[in-house]
C-alpha positions in Angstrom: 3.0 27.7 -24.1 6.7 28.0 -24.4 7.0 31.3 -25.8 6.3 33.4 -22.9 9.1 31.8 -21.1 11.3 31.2 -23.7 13.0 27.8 -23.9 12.4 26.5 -20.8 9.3 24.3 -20.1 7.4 23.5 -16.8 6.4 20.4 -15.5 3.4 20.6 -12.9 3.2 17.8 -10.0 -0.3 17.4 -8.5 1.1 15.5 -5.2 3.9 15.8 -3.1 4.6 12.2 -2.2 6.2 9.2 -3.1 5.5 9.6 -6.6 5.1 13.2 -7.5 8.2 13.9 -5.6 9.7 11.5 -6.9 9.4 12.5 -10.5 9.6 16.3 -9.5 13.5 14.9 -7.8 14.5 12.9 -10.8 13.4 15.4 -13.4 15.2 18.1 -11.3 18.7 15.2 -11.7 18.4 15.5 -15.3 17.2 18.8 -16.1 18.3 22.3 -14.7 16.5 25.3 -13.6 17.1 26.9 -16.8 15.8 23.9 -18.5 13.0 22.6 -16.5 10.9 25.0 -14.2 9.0 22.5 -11.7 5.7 23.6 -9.7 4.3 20.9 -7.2 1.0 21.1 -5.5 0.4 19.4 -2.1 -2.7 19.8 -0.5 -1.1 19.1 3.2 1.4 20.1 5.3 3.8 17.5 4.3 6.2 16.2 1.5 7.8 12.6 1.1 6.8 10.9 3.9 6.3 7.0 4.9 2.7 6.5 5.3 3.0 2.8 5.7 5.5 3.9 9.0 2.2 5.9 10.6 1.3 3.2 12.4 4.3 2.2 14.2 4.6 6.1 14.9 1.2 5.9 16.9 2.6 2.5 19.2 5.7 4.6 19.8 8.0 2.1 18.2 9.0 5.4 15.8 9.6 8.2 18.8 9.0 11.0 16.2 6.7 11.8 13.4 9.9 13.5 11.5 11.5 10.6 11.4 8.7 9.5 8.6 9.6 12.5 6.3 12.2 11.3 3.8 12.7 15.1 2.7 11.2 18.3 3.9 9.6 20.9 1.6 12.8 23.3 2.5 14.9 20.5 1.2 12.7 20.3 -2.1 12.3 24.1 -2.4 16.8 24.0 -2.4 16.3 21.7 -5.3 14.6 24.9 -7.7 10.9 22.8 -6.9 8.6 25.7 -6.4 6.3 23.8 -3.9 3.3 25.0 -2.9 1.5 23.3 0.1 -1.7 23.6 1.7 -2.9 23.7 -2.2 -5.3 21.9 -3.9 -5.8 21.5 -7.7 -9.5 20.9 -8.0 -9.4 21.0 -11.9 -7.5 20.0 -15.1 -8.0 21.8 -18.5 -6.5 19.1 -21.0 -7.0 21.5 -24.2 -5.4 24.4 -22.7 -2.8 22.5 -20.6 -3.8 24.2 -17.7 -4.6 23.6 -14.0 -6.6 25.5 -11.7 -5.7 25.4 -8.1 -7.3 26.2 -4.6 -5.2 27.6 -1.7 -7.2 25.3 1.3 -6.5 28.1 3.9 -7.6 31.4 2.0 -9.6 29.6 -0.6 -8.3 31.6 -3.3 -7.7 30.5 -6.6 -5.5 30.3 -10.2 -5.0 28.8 -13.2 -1.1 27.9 -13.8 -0.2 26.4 -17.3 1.8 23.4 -18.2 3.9 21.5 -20.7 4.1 18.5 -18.6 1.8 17.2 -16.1 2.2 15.1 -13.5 -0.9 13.5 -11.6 0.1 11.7 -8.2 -2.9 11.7 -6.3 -2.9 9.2 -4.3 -5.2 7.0 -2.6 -8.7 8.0 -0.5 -9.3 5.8 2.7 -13.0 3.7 2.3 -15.3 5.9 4.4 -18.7 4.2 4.0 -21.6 6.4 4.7 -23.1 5.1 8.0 -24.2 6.8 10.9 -21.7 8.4 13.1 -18.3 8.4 10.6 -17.5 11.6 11.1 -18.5 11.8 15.0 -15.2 12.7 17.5 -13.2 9.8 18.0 -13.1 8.3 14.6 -10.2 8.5 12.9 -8.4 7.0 9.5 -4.4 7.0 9.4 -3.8 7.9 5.5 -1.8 11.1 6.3 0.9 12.3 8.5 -1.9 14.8 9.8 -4.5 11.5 10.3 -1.5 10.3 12.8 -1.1 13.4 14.4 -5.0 13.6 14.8 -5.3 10.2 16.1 -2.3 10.6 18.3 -4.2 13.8 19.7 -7.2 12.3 20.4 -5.7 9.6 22.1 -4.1 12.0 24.5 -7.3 13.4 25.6 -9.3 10.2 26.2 -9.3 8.8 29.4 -11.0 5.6 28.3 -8.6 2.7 27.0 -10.8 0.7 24.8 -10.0 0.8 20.7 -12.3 -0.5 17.9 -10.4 -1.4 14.4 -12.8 -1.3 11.7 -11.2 -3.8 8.9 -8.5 -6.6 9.4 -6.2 -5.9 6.5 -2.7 -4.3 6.4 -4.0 -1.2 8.1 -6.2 -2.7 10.2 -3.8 -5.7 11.5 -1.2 -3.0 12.2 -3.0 -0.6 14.0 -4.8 -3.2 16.2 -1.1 -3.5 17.0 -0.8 0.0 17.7 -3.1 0.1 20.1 -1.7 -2.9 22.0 1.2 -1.3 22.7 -0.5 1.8 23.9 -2.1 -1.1 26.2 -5.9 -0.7 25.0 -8.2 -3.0 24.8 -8.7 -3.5 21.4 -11.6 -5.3 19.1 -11.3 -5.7 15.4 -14.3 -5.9 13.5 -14.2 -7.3 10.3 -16.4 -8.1 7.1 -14.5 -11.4 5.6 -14.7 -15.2 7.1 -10.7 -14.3 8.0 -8.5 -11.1 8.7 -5.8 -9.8 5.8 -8.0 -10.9 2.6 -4.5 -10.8 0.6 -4.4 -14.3 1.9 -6.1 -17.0 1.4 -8.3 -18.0 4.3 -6.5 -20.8 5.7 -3.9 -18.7 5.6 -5.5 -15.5 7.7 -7.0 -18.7 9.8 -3.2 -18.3 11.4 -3.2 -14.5 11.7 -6.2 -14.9 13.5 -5.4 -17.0 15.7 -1.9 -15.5 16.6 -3.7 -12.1 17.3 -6.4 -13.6 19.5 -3.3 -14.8 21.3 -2.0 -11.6 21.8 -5.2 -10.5 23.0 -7.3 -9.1 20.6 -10.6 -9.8 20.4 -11.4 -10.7 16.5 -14.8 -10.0 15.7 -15.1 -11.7 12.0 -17.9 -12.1 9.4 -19.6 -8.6 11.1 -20.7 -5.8 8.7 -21.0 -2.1 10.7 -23.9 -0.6 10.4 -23.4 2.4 12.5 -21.4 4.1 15.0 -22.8 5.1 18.2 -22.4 8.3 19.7 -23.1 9.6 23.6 -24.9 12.4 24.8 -21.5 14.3 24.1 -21.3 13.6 20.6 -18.1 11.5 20.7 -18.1 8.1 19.6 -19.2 5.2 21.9 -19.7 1.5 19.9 -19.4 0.1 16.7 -22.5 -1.4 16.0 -23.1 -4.3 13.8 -26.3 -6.4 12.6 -26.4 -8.6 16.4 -24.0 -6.7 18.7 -22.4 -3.0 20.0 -18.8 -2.8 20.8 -17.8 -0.3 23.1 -15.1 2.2 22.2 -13.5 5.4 23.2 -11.6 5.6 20.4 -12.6 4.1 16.8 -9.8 3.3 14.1 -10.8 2.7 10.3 -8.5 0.3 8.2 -11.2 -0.5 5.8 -8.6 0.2 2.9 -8.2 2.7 -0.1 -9.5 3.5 -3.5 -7.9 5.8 -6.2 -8.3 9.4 -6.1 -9.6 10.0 -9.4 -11.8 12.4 -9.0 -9.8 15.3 -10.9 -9.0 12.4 -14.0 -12.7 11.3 -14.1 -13.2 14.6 -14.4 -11.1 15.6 -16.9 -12.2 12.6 -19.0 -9.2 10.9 -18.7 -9.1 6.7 -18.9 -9.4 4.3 -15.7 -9.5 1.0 -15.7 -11.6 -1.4 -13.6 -10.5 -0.3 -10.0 -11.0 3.4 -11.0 -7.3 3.9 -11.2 -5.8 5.2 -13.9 -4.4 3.9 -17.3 -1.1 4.6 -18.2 1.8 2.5 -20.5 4.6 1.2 -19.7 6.5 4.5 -19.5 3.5 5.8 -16.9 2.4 7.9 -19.9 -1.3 8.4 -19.5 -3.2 6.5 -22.2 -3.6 8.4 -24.6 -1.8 11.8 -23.5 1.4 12.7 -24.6 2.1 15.3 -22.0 0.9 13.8 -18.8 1.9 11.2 -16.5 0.3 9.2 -13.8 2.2 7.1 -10.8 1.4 5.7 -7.3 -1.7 4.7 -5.3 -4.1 6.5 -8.3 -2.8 4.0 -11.0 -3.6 0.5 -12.2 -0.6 -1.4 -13.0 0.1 -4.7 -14.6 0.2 -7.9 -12.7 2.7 -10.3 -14.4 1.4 -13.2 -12.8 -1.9 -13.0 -14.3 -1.3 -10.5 -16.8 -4.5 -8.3 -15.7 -4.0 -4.8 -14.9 -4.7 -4.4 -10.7 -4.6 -1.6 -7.9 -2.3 -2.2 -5.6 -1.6 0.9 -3.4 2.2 0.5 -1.9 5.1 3.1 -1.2 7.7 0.5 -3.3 5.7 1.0 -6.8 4.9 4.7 -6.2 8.5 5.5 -5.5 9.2 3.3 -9.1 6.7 5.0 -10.8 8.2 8.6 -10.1 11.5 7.7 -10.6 10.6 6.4 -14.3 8.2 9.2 -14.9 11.1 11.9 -13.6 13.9 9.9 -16.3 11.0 10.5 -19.1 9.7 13.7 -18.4 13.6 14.8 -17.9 14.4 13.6 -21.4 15.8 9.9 -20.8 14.3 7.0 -21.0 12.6 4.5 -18.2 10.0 1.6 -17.7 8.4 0.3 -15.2 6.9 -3.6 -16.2 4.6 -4.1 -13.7 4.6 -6.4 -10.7 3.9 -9.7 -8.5 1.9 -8.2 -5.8 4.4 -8.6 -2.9 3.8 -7.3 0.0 4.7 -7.9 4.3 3.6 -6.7 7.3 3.0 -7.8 11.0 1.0 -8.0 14.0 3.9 -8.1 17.1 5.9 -10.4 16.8 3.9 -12.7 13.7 5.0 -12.0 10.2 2.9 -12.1 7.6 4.0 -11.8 3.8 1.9 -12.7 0.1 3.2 -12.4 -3.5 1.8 -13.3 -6.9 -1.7 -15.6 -7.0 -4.4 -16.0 -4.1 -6.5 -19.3 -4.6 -9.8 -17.0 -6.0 -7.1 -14.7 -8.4 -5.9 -18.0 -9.9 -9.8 -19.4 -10.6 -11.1 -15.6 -11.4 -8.4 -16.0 -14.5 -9.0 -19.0 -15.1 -5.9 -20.9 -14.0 -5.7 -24.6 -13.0 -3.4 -25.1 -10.2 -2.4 -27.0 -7.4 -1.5 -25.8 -3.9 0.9 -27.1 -0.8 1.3 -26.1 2.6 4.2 -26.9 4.1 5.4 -26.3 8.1 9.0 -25.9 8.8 11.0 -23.4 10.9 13.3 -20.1 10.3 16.3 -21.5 11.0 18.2 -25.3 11.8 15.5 -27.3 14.1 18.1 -27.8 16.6 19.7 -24.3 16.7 18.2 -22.2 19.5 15.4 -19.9 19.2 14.8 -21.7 15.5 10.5 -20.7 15.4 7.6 -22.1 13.1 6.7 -21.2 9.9 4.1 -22.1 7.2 4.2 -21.7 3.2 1.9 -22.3 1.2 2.2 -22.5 -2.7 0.6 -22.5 -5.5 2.0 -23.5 -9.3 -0.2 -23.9 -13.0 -1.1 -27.6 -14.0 1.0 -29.2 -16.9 3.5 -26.3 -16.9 4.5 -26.4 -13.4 4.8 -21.8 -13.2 4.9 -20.6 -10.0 1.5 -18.5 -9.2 1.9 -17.5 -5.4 3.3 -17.9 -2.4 2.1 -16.9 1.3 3.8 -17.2 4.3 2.8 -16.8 8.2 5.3 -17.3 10.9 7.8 -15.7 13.5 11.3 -13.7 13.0 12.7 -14.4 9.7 9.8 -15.9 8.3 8.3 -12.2 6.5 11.3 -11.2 4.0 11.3 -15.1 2.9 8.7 -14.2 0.3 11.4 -12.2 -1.6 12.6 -15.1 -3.2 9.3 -16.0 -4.7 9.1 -12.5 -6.0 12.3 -13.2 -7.9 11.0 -16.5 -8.9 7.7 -15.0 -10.0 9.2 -12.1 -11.9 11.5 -14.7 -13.5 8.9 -16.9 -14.6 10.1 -19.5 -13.0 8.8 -23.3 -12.4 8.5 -24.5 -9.1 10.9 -27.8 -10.0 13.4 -24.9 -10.8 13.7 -23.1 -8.1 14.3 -26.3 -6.5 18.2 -25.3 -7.7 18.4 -22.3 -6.2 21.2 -21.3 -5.0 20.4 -19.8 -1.5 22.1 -18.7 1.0 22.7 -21.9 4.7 23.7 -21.7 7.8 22.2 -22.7 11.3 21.4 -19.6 12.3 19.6 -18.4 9.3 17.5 -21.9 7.5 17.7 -25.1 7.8 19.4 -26.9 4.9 16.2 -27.1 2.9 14.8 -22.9 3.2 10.9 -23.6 3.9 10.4 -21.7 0.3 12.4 -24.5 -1.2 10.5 -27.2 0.7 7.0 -26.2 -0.4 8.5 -26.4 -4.0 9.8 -29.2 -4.1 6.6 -30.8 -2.8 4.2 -28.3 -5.4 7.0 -29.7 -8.1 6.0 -33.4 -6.9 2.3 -32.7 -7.2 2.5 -31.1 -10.4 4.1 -34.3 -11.8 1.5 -36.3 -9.9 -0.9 -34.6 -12.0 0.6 -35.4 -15.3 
């Protein structure tokens, strides 16, 4: 393929996100124009955004949606990226190194070769296939144009009642949304708890903290349909016993990968349906192509199973190792600890490493704590509740996991765990740590340290 072009090569980007900008940027860092020709296909109107800051656009904390874009696609196009937006690639031709591509406004089409490919895809929203879905009113929030779409809608409805279908990071932060907007909001969700990335004594607390603020929590309730009214537009979420009214419906069911074009192409997923790659985000198998963010499977080094976990942190990882190799250096990404934080006002809400059912599904023995302290010196003022709860392996004492529910400063406490996890640490060691005390920031013990210290004691207990 090189010798029409001479020496140079070209790397093709399918996505024009996190991770397929990502690598397109840090490709462009190491190789030149002359060197490197870079094509990138988006199929919307936007490049490098936030989507995990759409929500806080629609409650108005974030006054602009530009503020979300990390860099436009004039910035990209000033880098020598030939960008094409509004473009989809609806096939890949592995043997001729090849892609064919759709332009979504004229619907015409061409084939455009590669030497490298890129495939950052992304994630698809859960849309199940019920009555109503696609009726007026119903909206996901995946894309900067989902928030724009939403934010529309909600400009045109008079009513002010909100329906959140699904109570996990999504869900818990767009019920928030709509708070702010001062809806009435209800949020309807499948599992005994809300946020099923905690255990449910754990989600017992986010659930009570948002009925608190409010919202009506409608738990253990499977949608069967949405209503519509004589005008088409959405009116109720059904489920099996009741009908929720709603002018405006909200869907945080969550994601799967958008493998569509690898199925396709015959390329290897793993158990979620994301793809395979190794540790340089080489796709298994391939020597020329490359797979990073929500459409991949990565490596959980807790429980050393391969898991999908769709965040703007690894997808901005992955593209930056996948730019260094495709750009002739040399990068690694080694997987993670599943750490993740979010919110619902002012209740923080953070998770890394092992839930209770990971730990049994691998077949771990374990023990857990739960432990209550506060964010900062009991007696200093303003000083709020916390919990943590821990879990550690039997007879070697590992950390597995860590969640943690509670007011300001409570959320960014699960970064230590993450260390500890990624360390390999035992729960009697990070007893030692070294952290960081003063009044206005922990109390002499952090709460992290408490609940291993007591998770250290049970361990022993256990022999």
């Amino acid at each position: 393929m090189n010798g029409a072009r001479g020496a140079r090569e070209r790397l093709v980007v399918i996505g024009g996100d996190a991770a397929g900008m990502s690598a397109a940027s840090q490709a462009r860092r190491l190789k030149g124009p002359d060197e490197l020709e870079i094509v990138a296909f988006e199929r919307g109107h936007f490049t490098s955004y936030s989507a995990c800051g759409i929500p806080y656009w629609v409650s108005g904390d974030v006054p602009e949606r530009d503020r979300l874009i990390a860099r436009t696609p004039e910035e990209h196009r000033a880098r020598d990226i030939d960008l094409r937006l509004r473009t989809e690639v609806t096939e890949l031709d592995l043997d001729r190194g090849r892609v064919r591509a759709r332009d979504v406004d004229s619907g015409a089409e061409s084939w455009t070769s590669y030497d490298k490919l890129v495939i950052a895809t992304g994630a698809q929203p859960i849309r199940p296939d019920l009555p109503g879905m696609d009726a007026p009113g119903v909206h996901g929030v995946q894309t900067l144009d989902d928030g724009q779409a939403l934010l529309d809608t909600l400009a045109r409805t008079s009513g002010r009642r909100a329906v959140v279908v699904g109570a996990g990071y999504i869900g818990v932060e767009m019920a928030e949304a709509m708070i702010k907007r001062g809806y009435e909001v209800t949020v309807v969700n499948r599992g005994r708890e809300p946020m099923a990335t905690l255990d449910p004594d754990m989600g017992r607390l986010v659930h009570e903290a948002m009925e608190g603020l409010g919202i009506t929590m409608v738990n253990d309730a499977e949608v069967t349909a949405l209503l519509t009214g004589d005008d088409g537009r959405v009116r109720a979420v059904a489920t099996e016993d009741a009908e929720h009214p709603a002018d405006v419906v909200v869907l945080g069911i969550g994601v799967r990968p958008e493998t569509a074009l690898a199925r396709a192409a015959g390329l290897p997923l793993g158990e979620h349906g994301g793809l395979l790659t190794d540790r340089s985000m080489r796709v298994r198998g391939q020597e020329e192509v490359w797979a990073g963010g929500d459409c991949v499977e990565v490596l959980d080094l807790v429980s050393g199973q391969q898991r999908h976990i769709p965040l703007g942190t690894h997808a901005n990882k992955h593209g930056q190792v996948i730019g260094a190799n495709v750009g002739g250096g040399y990068a690694t990404f080694p997987g993670v600890v599943g750490t993740a934080v979010s919110k619902v006002c002012d209740l923080e809400i953070a998770r890394t490493g092992l839930r209770e059912k990971d730990a049994h599904r691998v077949g771990l023995r374990f023990e857990t704590v739960t432990v209550e302290s506060t964010s900062r010196a009991g007696y200093y003022p303003d000083a709020s509740p916390m919990t943590v709860k821990m879990l550690a392996e039997v007879r070697t004492g590992r950390l597995l996991g860590v969640q943690i529910v509670g007011r300001e400063g409570a959320g960014k406490r699960v970064d230590i765990a993450a260390v500890a996890l990624t360390a390999g640490m035992t729960v009697d060691r990070m007893t030692a740590l070294d952290l960081g005390y003063a009044p206005p920031f922990s109390p002499v013990w952090d709460p992290v340290l408490v609940a291993a210290r007591k998770a250290a004691g049970r361990i022993r207990g256990t022999g």
